[in-house]
VEXLO-256838 format. One record per residue (C-alpha): residue number from 1; residue in one letter; x, y, z. Coordinates in Angstrom, 1 decimal, decimal comma. Layout:
N
ATOM_NUM_A_X_Y_Z
...
END
This chain:
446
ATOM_1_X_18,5_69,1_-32,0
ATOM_2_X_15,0_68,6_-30,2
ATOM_3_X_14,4_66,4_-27,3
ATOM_4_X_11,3_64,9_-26,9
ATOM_5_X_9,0_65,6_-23,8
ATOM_6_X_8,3_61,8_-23,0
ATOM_7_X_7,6_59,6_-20,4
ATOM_8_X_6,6_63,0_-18,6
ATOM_9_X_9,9_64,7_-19,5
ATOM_10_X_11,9_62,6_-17,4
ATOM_11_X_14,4_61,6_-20,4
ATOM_12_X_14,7_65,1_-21,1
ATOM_13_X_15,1_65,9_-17,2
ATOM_14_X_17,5_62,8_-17,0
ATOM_15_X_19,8_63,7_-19,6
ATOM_16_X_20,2_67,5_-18,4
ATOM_17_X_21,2_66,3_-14,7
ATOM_18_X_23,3_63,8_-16,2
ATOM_19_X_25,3_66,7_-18,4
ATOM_20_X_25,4_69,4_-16,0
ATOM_21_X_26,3_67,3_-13,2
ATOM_22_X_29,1_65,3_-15,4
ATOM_23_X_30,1_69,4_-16,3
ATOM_24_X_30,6_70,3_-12,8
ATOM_25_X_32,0_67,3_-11,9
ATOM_26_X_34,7_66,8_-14,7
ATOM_27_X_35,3_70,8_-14,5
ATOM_28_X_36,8_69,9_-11,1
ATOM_29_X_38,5_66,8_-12,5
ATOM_30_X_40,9_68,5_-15,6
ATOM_31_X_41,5_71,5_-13,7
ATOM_32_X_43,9_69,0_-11,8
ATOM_33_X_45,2_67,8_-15,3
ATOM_34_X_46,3_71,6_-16,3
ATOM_35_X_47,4_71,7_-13,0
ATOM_36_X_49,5_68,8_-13,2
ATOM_37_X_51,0_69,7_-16,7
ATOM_38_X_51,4_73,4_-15,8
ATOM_39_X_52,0_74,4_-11,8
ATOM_40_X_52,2_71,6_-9,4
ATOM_41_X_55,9_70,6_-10,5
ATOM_42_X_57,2_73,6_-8,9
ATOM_43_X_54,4_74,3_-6,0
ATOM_44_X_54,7_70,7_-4,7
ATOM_45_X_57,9_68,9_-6,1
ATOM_46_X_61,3_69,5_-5,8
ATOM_47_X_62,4_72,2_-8,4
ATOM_48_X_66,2_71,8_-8,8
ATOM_49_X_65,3_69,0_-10,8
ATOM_50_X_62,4_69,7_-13,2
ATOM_51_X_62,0_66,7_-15,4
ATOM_52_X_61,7_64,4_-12,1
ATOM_53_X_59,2_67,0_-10,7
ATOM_54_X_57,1_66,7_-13,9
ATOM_55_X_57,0_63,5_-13,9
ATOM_56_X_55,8_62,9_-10,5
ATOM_57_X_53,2_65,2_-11,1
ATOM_58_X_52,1_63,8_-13,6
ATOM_59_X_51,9_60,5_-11,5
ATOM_60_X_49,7_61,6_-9,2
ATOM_61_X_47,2_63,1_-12,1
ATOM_62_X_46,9_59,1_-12,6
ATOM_63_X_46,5_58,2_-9,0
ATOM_64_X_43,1_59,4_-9,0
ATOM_65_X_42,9_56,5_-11,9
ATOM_66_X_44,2_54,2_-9,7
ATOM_67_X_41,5_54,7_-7,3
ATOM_68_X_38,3_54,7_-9,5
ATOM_69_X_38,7_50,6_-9,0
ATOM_70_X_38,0_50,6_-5,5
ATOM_71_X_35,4_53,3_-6,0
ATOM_72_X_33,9_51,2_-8,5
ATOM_73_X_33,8_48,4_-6,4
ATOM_74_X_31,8_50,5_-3,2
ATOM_75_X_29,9_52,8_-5,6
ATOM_76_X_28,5_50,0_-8,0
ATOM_77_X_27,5_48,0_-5,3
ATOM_78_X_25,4_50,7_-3,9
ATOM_79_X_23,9_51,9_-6,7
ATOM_80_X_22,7_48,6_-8,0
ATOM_81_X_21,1_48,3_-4,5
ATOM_82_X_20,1_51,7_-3,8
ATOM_83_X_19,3_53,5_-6,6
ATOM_84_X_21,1_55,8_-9,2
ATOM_85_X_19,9_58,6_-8,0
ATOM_86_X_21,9_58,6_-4,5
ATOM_87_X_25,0_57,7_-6,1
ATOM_88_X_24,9_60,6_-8,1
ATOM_89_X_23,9_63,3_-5,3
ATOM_90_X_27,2_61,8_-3,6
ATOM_91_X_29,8_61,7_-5,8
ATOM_92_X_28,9_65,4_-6,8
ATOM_93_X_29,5_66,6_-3,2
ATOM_94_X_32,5_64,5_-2,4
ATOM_95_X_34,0_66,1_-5,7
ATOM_96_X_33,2_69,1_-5,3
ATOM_97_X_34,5_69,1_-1,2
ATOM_98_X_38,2_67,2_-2,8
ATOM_99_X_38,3_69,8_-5,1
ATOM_100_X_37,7_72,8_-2,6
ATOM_101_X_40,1_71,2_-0,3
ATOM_102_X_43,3_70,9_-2,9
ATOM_103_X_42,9_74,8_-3,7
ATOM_104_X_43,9_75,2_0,0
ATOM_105_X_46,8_72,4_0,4
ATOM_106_X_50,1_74,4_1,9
ATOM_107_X_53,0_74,3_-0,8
ATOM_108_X_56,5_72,2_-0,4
ATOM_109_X_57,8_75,3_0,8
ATOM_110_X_55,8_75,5_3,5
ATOM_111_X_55,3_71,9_4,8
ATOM_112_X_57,8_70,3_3,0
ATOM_113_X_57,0_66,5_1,9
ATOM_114_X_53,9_66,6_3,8
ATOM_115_X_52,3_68,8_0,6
ATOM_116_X_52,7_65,8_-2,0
ATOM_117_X_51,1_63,7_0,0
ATOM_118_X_48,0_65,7_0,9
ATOM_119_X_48,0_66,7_-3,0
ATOM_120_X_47,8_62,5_-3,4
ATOM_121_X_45,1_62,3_-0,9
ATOM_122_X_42,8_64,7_-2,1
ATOM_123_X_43,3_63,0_-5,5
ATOM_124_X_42,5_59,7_-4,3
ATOM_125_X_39,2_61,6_-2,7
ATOM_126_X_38,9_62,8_-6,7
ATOM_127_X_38,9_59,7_-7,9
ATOM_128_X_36,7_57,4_-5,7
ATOM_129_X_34,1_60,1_-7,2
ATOM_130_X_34,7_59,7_-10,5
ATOM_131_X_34,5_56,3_-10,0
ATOM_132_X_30,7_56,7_-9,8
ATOM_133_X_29,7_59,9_-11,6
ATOM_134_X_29,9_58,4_-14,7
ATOM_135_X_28,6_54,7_-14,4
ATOM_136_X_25,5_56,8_-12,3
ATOM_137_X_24,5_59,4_-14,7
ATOM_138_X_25,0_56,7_-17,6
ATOM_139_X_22,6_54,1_-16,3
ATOM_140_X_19,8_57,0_-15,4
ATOM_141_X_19,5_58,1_-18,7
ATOM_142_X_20,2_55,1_-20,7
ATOM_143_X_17,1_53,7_-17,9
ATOM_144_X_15,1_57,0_-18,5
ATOM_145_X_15,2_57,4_-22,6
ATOM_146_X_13,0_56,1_-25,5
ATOM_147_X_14,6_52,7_-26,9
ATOM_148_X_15,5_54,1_-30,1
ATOM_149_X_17,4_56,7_-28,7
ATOM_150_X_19,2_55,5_-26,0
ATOM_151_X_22,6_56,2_-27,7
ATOM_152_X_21,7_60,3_-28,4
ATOM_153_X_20,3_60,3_-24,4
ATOM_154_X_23,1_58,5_-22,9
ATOM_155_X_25,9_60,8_-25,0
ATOM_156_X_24,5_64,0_-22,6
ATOM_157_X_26,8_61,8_-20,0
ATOM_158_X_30,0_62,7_-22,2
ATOM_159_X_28,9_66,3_-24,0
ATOM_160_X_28,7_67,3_-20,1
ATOM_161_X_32,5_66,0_-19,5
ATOM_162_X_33,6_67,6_-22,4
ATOM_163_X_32,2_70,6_-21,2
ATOM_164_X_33,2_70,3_-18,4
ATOM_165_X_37,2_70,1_-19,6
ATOM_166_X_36,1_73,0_-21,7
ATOM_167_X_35,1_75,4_-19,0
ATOM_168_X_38,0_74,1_-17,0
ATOM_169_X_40,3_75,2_-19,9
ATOM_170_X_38,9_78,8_-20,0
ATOM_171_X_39,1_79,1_-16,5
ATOM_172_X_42,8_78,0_-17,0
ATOM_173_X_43,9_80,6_-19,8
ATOM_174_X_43,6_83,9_-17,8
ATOM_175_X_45,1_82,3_-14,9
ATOM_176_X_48,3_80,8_-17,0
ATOM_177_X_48,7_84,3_-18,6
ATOM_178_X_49,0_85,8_-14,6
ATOM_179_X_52,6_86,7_-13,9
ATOM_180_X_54,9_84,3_-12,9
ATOM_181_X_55,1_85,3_-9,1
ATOM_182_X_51,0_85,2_-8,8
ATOM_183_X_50,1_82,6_-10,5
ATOM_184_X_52,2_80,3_-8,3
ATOM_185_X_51,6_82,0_-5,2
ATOM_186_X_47,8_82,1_-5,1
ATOM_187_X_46,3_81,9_-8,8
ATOM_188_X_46,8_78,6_-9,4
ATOM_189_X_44,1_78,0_-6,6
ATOM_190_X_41,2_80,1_-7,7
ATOM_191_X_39,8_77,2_-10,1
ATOM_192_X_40,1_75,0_-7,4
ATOM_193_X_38,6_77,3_-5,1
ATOM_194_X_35,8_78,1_-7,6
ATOM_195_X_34,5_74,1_-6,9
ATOM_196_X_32,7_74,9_-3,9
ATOM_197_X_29,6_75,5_-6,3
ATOM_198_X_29,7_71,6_-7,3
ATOM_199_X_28,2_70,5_-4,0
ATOM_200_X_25,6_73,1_-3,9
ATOM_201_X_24,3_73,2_-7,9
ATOM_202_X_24,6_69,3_-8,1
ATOM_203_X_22,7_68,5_-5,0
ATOM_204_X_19,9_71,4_-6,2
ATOM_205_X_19,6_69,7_-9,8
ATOM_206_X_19,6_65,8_-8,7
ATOM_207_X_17,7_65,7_-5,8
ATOM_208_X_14,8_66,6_-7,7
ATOM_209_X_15,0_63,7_-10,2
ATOM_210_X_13,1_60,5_-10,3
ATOM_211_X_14,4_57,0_-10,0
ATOM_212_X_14,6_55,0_-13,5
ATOM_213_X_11,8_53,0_-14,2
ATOM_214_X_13,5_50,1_-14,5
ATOM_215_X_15,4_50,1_-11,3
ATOM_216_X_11,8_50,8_-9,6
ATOM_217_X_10,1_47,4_-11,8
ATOM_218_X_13,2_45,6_-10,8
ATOM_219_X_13,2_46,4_-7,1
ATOM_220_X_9,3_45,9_-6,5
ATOM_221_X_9,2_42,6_-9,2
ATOM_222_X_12,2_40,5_-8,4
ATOM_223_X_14,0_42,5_-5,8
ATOM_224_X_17,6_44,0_-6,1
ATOM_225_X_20,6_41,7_-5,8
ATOM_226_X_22,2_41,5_-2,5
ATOM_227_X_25,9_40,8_-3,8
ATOM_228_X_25,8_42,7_-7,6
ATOM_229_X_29,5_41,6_-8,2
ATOM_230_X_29,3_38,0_-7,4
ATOM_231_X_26,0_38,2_-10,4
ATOM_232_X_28,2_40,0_-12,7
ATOM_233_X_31,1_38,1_-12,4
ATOM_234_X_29,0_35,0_-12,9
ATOM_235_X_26,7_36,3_-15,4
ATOM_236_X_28,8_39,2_-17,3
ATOM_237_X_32,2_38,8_-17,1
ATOM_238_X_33,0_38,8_-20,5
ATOM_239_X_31,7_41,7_-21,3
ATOM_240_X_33,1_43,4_-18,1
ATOM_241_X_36,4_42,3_-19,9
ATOM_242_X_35,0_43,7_-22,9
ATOM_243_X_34,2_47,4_-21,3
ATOM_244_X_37,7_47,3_-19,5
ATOM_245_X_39,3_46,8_-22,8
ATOM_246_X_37,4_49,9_-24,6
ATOM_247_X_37,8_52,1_-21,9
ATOM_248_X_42,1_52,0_-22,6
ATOM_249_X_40,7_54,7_-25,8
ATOM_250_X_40,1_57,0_-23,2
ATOM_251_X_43,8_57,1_-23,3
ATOM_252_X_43,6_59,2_-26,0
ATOM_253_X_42,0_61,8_-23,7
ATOM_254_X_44,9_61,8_-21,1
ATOM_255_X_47,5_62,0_-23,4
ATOM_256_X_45,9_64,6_-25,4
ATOM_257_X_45,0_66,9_-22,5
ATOM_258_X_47,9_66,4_-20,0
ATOM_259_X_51,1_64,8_-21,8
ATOM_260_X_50,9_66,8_-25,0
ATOM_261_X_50,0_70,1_-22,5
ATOM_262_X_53,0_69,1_-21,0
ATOM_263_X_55,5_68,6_-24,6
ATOM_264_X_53,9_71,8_-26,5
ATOM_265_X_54,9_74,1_-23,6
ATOM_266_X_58,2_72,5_-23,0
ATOM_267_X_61,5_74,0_-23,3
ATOM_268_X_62,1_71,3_-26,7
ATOM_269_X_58,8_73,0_-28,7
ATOM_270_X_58,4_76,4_-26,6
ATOM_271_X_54,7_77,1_-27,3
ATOM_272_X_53,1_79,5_-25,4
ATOM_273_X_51,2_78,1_-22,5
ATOM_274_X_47,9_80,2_-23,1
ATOM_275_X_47,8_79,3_-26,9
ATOM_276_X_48,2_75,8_-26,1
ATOM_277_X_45,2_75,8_-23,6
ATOM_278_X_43,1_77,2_-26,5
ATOM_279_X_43,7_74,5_-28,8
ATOM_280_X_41,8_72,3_-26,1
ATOM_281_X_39,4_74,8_-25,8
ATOM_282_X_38,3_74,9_-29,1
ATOM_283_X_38,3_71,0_-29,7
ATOM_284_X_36,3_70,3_-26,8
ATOM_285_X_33,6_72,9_-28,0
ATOM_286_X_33,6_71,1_-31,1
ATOM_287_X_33,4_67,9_-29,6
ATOM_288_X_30,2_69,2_-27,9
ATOM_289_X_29,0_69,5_-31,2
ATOM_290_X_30,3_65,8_-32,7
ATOM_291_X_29,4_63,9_-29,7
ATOM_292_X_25,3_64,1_-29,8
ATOM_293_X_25,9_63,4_-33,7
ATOM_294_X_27,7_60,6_-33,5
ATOM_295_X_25,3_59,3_-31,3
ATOM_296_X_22,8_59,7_-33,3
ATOM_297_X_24,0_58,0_-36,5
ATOM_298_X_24,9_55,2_-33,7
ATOM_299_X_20,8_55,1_-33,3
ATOM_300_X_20,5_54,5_-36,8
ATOM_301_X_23,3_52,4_-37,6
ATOM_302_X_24,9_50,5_-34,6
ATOM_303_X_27,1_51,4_-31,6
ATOM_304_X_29,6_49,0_-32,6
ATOM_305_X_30,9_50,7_-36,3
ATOM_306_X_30,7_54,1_-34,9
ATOM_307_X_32,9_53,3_-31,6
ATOM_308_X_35,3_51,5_-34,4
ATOM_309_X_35,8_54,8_-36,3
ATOM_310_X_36,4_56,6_-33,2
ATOM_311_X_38,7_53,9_-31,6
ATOM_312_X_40,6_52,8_-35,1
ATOM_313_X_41,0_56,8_-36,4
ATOM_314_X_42,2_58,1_-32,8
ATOM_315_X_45,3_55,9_-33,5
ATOM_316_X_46,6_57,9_-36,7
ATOM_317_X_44,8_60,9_-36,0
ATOM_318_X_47,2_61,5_-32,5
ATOM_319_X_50,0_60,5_-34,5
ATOM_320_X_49,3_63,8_-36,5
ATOM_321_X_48,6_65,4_-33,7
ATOM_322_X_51,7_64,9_-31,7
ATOM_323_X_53,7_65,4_-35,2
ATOM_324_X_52,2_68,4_-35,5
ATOM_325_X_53,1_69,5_-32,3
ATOM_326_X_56,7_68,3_-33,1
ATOM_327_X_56,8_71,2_-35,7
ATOM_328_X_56,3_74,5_-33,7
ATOM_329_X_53,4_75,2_-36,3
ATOM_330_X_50,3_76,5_-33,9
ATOM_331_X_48,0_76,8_-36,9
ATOM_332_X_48,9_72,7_-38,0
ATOM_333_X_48,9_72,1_-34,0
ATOM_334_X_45,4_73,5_-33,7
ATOM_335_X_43,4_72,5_-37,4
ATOM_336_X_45,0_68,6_-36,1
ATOM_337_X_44,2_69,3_-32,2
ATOM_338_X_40,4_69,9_-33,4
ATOM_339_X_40,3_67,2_-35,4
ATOM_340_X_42,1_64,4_-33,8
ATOM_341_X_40,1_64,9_-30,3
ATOM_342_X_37,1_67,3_-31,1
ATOM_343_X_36,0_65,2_-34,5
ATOM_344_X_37,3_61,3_-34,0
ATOM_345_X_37,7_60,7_-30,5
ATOM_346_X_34,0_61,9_-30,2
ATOM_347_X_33,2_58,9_-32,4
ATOM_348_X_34,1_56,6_-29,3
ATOM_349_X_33,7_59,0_-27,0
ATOM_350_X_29,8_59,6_-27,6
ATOM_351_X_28,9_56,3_-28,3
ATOM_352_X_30,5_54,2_-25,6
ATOM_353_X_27,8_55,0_-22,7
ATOM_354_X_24,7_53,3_-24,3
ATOM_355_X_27,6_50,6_-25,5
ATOM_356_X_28,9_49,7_-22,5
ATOM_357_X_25,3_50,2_-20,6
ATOM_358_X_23,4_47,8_-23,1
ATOM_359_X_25,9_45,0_-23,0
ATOM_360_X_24,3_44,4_-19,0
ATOM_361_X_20,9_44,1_-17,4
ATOM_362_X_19,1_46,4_-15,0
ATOM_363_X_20,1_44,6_-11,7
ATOM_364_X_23,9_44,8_-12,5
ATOM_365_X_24,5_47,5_-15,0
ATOM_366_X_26,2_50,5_-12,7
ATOM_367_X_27,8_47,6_-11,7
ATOM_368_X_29,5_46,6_-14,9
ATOM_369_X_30,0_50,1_-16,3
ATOM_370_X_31,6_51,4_-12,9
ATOM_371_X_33,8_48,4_-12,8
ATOM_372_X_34,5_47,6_-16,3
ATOM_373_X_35,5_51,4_-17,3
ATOM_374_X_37,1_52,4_-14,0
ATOM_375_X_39,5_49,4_-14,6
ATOM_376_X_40,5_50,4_-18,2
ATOM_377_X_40,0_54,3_-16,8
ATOM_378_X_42,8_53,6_-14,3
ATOM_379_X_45,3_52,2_-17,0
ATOM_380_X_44,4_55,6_-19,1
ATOM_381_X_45,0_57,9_-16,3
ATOM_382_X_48,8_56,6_-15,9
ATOM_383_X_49,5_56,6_-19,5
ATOM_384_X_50,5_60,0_-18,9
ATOM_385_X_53,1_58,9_-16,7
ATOM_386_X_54,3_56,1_-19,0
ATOM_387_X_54,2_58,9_-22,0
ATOM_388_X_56,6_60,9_-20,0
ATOM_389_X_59,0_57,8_-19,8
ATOM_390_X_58,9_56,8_-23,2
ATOM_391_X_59,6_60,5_-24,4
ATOM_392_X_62,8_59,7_-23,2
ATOM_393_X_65,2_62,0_-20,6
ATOM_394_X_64,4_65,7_-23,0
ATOM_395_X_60,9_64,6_-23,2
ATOM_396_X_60,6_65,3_-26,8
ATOM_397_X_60,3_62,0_-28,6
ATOM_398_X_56,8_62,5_-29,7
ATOM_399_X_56,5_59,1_-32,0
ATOM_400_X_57,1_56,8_-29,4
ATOM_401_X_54,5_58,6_-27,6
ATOM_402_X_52,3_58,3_-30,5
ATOM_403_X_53,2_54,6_-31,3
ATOM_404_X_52,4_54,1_-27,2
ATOM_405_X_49,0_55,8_-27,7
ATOM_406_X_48,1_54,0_-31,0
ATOM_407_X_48,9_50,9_-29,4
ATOM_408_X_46,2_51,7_-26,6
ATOM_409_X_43,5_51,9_-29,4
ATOM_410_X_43,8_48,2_-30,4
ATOM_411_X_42,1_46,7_-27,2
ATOM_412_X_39,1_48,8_-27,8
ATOM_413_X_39,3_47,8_-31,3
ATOM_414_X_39,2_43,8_-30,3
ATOM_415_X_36,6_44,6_-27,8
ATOM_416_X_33,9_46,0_-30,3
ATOM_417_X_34,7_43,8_-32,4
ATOM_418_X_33,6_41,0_-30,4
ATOM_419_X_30,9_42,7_-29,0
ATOM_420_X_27,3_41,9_-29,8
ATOM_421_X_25,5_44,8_-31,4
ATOM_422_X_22,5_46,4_-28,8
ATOM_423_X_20,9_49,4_-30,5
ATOM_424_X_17,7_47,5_-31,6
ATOM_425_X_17,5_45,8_-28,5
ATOM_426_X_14,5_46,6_-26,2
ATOM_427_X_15,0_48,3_-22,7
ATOM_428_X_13,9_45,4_-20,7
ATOM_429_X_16,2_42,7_-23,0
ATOM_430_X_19,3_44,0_-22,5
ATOM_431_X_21,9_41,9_-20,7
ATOM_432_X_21,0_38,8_-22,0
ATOM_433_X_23,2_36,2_-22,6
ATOM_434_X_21,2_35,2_-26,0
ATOM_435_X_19,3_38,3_-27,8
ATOM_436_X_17,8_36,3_-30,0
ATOM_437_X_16,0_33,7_-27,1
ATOM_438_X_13,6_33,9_-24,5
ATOM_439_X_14,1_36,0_-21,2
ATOM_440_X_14,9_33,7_-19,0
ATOM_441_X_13,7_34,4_-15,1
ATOM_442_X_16,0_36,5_-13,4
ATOM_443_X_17,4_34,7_-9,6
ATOM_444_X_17,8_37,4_-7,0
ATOM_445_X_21,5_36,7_-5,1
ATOM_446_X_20,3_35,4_-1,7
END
């Protein structure tokens, strides 16, 4: 699929710093996850009781959820002030330093209960620069591309996450397949270790980049807002309400990569931990695939019934999923796997960035999209947690797990369905409260 060279190649440019960085960036982010499903219970919880250990492992996989708010909050306000471009040098580096950092955290055994809470520290770090990777990289190329293509430019954003959890998974599968006595000694820290690179490649490919057009017009026309969240509030709050409730279908994501991680390789199932890690290998590869397309056909025919098939189908296609899992069959496990999260969930997956994005204007739109999905993000990231609840005290009750994740799919539903519909919109339009009118004047916050 071709990208064309305009505007001076910066669409092209914007979209390839907005994939590799989000790759680098969510490499360091899912590495935790496998972590989290597959190591941590026993190097930093207590193991004489292994289902409590899992569990609060899995908890603090969603703290860094729970921290993208308040990231939100500092990094959207910045970056509607200062620029995209700074906010995504930064949240590369502090990533990639979090990251570095957990690689070398002493174990329980060595510190004792000091180890958890340095874990949840440098998860907290983790998530503060999430918070702004995303909402950064969206708004740069969905400012940078050619209006009738925002939604292909704006999916580079995801396709670099889901490469991202891809190369994170294939760093994963030689180290799971280490014998027991190395891997939990020092292998478990050599993909954490291996982060170091993010602050070095992501500062090399960003700072090179150009500031959006239309953050430059706004700033030298009617000047950028001093207080962003007092405009959005006022002028955008229901569709901040609106991205919050989409973002819960990245619940889909969580459950698939950590919670059903956690059930396949469980004692209930017994899969083998190396297999299992290739099942989210290979549908994340094809979701690198579905994602541009998906975002294409949203070009042509709306964002709004594309997120819906991706939203509405995650629903039964994780039931299957998880049923399939339920069975032992690897081959059923990994035909569904691909399906359920490399094929539908790309549906939503790819289109939501030039979604969310158009549903605000220039002067409040990292803003919105930090805000708006961080909040929704945060539930996501500690439906893990409430997965391993509902499972009940085995762990192994799959269909409650599956009703709990289809039930997570109807916000987003609602929320697209009350959304207006953006791709036909111009550029400089968006974020109006009537499409159809006049631009009105835009008031800079004194």
């Amino acid at each position: 699929m071709s990208v064309p060279d305009t505007h001076a190649g910066q669409p092209r440019k914007a979209a390839t710093a907005a994939w590799i960085g989000s790759a680098l960036e969510y490499y360091d982010f899912f590495i935790y996850g496998s972590a989290a499903a597959l190591i941590f219970p026993e190097v930093f919880f207590d193991e004489s009781d292994p289902a409590t250990a899992t569990l609060l492992s899995l908890a603090t996989f969603g703290v860094a959820y729970a921290a993208r708010p308040v990231g939100a909050l500092f990094l959207g306000h910045f970056g509607d002030r200062l620029g995209r471009k700074k906010i995504m040098v930064f949240t590369l580096i502090l990533m990639g330093v979090s990251t570095f950092l957990i690689g070398c955290l002493p174990t329980r055994d060595q510190v004792g209960t000091l180890a958890p809470v340095l874990l949840v520290l440098c998860r907290v770090l983790q998530g503060i620069s999430a918070a702004g990777e995303q909402a950064s990289a969206n708004s740069m190329t969905l400012e940078h591309a050619p209006p009738h293509r925002r939604g292909f430019f704006t999916s580079f954003t995801l396709s670099g996450t889901q490469g991202g959890q891809l190369l994170a998974t294939l760093v994963f599968i030689p180290i799971a397949a280490l014998p027991e006595e190395q891997l939990m000694s020092w292998g478990w820290r050599v993909p954490f270790w291996m982060s170091v690179a993010v602050a070095v490649v992501g500062y090399v490919i960003r700072r090179k980049l150009d500031e959006t057009p239309a953050f430059e017009q706004q700033a030298a026309t009617e000047g950028v807002v001093k207080l962003p969240l007092a405009v959005l509030m006022r002028e955008h709050w229901a569709d901040v309400l609106r991205v919050i409730g989409g973002a819960l279908v990245a619940s889909v994501s969580t459950i698939f990569t950590v919670w059903a991680l956690s059930y396949a390789t469980s004692d209930s199932v017994g899969m083998d931990r190396s297999s299992m890690l290739w099942v989210g290998a290979l549908a994340n590869l094809v979701a690198l695939g579905a994602i541009p397309l998906w975002a294409t056909l949203s070009d042509r025919i709306g964002r709004r019934p594309v997120f819906l098939i991706g939203a509405a189908g995650s629903a039964v296609t994780m039931f299957l999923y998880l049923w399939a899992i339920s069975t032992g069959s690897y081959p059923l496990t990994l035909l569904l796997g691909i399906v359920a999260f490399g094929v539908v969930y790309s549906a939503a997956n790819g289109v939501w960035p030039s979604f969310y994005g158009e549903m605000f204007s220039t002067r409040v739109r990292l803003s919105g999209m930090a805000i708006g999905t961080q909040i929704g993000f945060a539930v996501a990231g500690f439906a893990v947690t409430f997965a391993a609840q509902i499972a009940g005290p085995d762990g192994d009750d799959w269909s409650a797990v599956a009703l709990f994740t289809a039930a997570l799919c109807v916000p987003p539903v609602v929320a697209a369905l009350s959304a207006r519909e953006t791709a036909k919109v111009p550029t400089e339009r968006l974020g109006e409260r009537a499409v159809g009118q006049a631009a009105q004047p835009a008031k800079v916050t004194a």
